[in-house]
C-alpha positions as CSV (number, residue, x, y, z in Angstrom):
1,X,-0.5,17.0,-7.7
2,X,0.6,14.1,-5.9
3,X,1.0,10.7,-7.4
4,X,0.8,7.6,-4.9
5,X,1.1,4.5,-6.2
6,X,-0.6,1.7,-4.9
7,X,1.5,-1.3,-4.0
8,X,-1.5,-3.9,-3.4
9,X,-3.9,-4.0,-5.7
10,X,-6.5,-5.7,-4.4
11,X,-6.5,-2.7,-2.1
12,X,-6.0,-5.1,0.9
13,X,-3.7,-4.2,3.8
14,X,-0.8,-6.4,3.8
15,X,0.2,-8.3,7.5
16,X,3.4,-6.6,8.4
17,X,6.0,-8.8,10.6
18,X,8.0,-7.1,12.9
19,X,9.2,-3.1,13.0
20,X,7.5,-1.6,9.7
21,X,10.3,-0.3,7.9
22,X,11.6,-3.9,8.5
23,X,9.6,-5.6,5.5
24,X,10.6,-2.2,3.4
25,X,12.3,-3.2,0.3
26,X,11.4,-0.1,-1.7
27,X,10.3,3.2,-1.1
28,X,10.1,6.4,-3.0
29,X,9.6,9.6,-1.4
30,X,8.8,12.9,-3.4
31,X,10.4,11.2,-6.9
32,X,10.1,14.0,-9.7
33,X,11.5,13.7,-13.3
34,X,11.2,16.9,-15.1
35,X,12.6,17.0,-18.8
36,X,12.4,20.6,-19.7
37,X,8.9,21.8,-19.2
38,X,7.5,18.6,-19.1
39,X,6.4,17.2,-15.8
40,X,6.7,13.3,-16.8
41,X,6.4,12.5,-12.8
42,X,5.3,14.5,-10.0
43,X,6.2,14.2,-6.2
44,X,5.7,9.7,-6.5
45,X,5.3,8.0,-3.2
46,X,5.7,4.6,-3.5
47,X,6.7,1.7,-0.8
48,X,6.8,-2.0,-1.6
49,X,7.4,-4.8,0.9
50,X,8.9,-8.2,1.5
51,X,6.4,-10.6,-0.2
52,X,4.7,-8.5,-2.5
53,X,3.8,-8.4,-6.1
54,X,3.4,-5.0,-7.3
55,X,1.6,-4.0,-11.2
56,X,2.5,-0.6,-12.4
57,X,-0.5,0.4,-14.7
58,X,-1.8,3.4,-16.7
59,X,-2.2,5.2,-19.5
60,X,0.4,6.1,-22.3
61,X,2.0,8.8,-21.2
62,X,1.3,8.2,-17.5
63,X,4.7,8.2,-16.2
64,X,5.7,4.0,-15.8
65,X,8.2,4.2,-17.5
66,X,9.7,6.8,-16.4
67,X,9.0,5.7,-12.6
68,X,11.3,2.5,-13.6
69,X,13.9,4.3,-15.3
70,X,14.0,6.7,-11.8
71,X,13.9,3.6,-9.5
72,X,16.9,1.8,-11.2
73,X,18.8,4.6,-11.6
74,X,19.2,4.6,-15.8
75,X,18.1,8.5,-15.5
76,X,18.9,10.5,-13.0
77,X,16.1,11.7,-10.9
78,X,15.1,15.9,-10.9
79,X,14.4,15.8,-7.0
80,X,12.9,13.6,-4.3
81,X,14.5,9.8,-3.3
């Protein structure tokens, strides 16, 4: 299952300036973490832009963590970029 995290919370779309991938900042495409048979995060799309303010929520055990240690590099990732 894939997991797509949403970037603005109040679920509004955000003005984009210019070409989109312009305002890009952040993106995540396909991010997995696997350690052993555990499936800590699945196929995470993800995309932030210039301007926002992004809240990474959930459960224990949802993955946040995880998805932070993938996007700054202190793990290394199993597949996806």
């Amino acid at each position: 299952m894939a997991s797509d995290l949403q970037t603005n919370i109040s679920g509004e779309n955000m003005p984009h300036h210019g070409h989109i991938s312009d305002d890009v900042v952040l993106r995540t495409e396909g991010l997995t973490k696997h350690y052993g048979g555990v499936h800590a995060l699945v196929d995470c799309n993800f995309e932030i832009r210039k301007g926002e303010h992004v809240a990474i929520m959930g459960d224990n055990g949802a993955g946040k963590s995880t998805f932070v240690r993938q996007i700054t590099a202190v793990e290394q990732k199993t597949s996806g970029r």
